[in-house]
N, C-alpha and C positions, 0 to 999 in steps of 0.2 A: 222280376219283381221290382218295385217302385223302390229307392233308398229308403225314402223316407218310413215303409210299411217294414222294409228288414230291418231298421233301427226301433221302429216300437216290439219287435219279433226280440230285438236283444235286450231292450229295457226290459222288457216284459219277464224274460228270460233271468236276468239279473237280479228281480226283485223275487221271485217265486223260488227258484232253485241257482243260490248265490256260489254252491258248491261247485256245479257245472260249469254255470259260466265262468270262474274263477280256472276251471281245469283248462277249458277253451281258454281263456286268455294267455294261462301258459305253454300250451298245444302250441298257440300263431305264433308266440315270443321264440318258442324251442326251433320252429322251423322256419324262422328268421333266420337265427341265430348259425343254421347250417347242422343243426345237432342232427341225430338217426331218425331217420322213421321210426313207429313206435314196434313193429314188428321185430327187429333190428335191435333194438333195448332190451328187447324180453329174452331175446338169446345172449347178452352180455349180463352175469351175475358176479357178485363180488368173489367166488372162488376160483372164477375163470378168472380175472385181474389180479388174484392172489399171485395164482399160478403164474402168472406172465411178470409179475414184479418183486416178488419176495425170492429171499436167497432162499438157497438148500439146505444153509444150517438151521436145525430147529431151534438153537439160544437166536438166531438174530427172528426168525421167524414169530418167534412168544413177542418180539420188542416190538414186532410191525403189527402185530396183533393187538396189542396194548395201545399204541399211538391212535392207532384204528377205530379202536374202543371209547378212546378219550381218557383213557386211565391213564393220568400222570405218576399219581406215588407208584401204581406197578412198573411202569417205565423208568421212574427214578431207581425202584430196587433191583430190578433187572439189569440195568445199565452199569449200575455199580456193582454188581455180581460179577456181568461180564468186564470191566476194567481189573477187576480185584485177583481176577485169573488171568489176566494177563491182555485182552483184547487189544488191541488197538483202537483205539479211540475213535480216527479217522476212521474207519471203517465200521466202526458201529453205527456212525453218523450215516454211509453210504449204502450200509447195506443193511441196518435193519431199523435204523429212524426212517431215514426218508422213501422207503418201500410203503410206511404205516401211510402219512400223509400224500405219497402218490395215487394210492388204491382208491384214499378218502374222495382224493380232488376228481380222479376218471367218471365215482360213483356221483356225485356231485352233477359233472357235467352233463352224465346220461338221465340228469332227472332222479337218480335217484339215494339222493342225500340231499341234507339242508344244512343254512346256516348254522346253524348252532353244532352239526355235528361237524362241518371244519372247523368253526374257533376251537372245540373241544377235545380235536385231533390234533391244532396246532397248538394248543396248551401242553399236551401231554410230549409232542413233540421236541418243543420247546425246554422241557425239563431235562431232557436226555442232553438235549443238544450242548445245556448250561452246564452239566458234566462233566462233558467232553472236552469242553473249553477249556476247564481249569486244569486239566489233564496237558490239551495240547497247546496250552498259552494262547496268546493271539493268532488267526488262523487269518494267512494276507486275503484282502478281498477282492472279487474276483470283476470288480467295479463300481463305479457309482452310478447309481439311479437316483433321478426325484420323483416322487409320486402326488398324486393329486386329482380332485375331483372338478368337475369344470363350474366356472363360475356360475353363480344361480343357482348350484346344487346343493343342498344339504346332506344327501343320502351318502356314507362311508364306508358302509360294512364290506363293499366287493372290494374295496381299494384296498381297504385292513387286510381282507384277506388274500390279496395277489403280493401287498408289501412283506408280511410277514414270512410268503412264501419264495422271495424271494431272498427273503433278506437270510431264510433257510438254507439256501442253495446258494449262499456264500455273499451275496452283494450289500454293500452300504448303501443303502435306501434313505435319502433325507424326504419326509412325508413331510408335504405342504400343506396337507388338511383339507377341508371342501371349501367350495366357496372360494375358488381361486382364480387372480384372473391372470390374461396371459402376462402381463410385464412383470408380474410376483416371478414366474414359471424362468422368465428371459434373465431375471436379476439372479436368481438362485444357482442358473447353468452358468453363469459367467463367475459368481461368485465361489461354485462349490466345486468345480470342474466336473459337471455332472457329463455323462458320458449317453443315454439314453431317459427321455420321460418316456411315465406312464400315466394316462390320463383315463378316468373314466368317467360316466355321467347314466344315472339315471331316466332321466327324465327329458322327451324329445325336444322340449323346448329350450336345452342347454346344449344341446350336442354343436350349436356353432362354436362354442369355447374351446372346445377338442380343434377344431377346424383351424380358428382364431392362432392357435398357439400355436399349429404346428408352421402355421405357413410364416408368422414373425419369427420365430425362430430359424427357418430358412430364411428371412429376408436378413436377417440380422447375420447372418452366413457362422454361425455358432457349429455347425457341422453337428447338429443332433436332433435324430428324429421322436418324434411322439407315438409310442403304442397306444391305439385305445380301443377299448371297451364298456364294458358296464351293457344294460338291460335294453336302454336306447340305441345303441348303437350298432351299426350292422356292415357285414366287409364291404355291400355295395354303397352307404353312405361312404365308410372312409377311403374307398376308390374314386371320390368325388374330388379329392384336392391331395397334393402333393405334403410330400417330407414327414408321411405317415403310414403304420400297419396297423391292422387288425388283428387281434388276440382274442380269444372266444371264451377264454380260460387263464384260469392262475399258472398251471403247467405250460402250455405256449405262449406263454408272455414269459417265464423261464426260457424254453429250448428257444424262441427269438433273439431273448435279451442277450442270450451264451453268443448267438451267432454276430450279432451286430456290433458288441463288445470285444469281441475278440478279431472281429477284422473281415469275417470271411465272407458278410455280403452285406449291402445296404439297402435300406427302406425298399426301394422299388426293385431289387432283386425279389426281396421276400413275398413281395404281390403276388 
């Protein structure tokens, strides 16, 4: 069939039933992006990820249930029940706060969670965690990241929510904001002694600024590479240029940042 006849076939389609093609857009984006067949989703449910990520105590299990939910005050009351009988703090952070926002983030990725329900899990999360804190003082960090949206982009919310999640799982995160360009990114790693970015970008027509920065940042021999992601971006793009990985998610942009940070492989191992 002619281009030109399949693109009135999708206009056409667009303006009649907005609903569809809307689900089609996210279909092409999902299998971009490397997610599962849809076959493959329908046999992953959130009590199967329960099961694989919550502890066996049922006091930490109610907590990951609650972050889960997005219920903050229940997690604050919870949290302090369990400190008040003795918990360990650290551990309520590893094994029943961030069980709640792991399950959130897999559901997420398989399609089937949305925005609002991570901020809502990492609000409630977040309550537990402030807790904890005050319990275990300053808890050392486990490095520095900068994060950041590529220049020409406005859109923030996957960056919000990869920062926050990391900054969860232990790391000082200096968030540069959107609309950032690469010498902001060069002046920040020199200035902050940042140790890995994180870059994302919505929108295909920004995704050279991901490109941009990682490669000055190599020239500039700074020894630090750029993760990126976001909605435009995809592993065969960032397999395109050097001193850079791809992260599909807020979780493996975590189990990445652990590995790069801590020594045990770099950017072009992790390809």
């Amino acid at each position: 069939m002619h281009m030109d006849i399949v693109m009135q076939q999708v206009l056409k389609m667009k303006n009649e039933d907005p609903v569809r093609f809307n689900k089609l857009v996210q279909e092409g984006m999902a299998a971009e992006l490397g997610y599962l067949p849809e076959k493959n989703l329908r046999e992953i449910s959130a009590e199967k990820l329960k099961k694989e990520n919550y502890s066996e105590d049922p006091e930490y299990t109610a907590v990951s249930d609650a972050v889960l939910a997005g219920k903050r005050k229940d997690v604050e009351k919870l949290v302090n029940k369990l400190i008040e009988n003795g918990r360990d703090p650290l551990d309520i952070v590893t094994e029943a706060l961030m069980p709640g926002i792991q399950v959130q983030c897999e559901m997420y990725d398989l399609g089937k969670a949305f925005v609002p329900e991570i901020l809502m899990s990492n609000d409630a999360m977040q309550g537990g965690i402030t807790i904890c804190q005050s319990e275990l003082g300053d808890i050392p960090s486990k490095g520095n990241i900068a994060s950041f949206v590529a220049q020409g982009d406005l859109h923030d919310i996957g960056k919000n929510i990869c920062a926050a999640i990391l900054k969860a799982n232990g790391y000082t995160v200096t968030d540069l904001g959107r609309d950032v360009s690469k010498e902001e990114v060069l002046k920040t790693v020199k200035d902050k002694g940042i140790q890995l970015v994180c870059g994302s970008t919505l929108m295909s027509t920004t995704k050279p600024g991901l490109m941009d920065t990682a490669l000055l940042l190599e020239l500039e021999k700074t020894g630090v590479s750029v993760a990126c992601g976001g909605a435009a971006v995809s592993k065969a793009f960032v397999g395109t240029f050097n001193n850079a990985i791809y992260t599909k998610s807020p979780l493996e942009t975590v189990h990445k940042a652990d590995s790069i940070i801590s020594g045990n492989k770099k950017w072009n191992e992790l390809r």
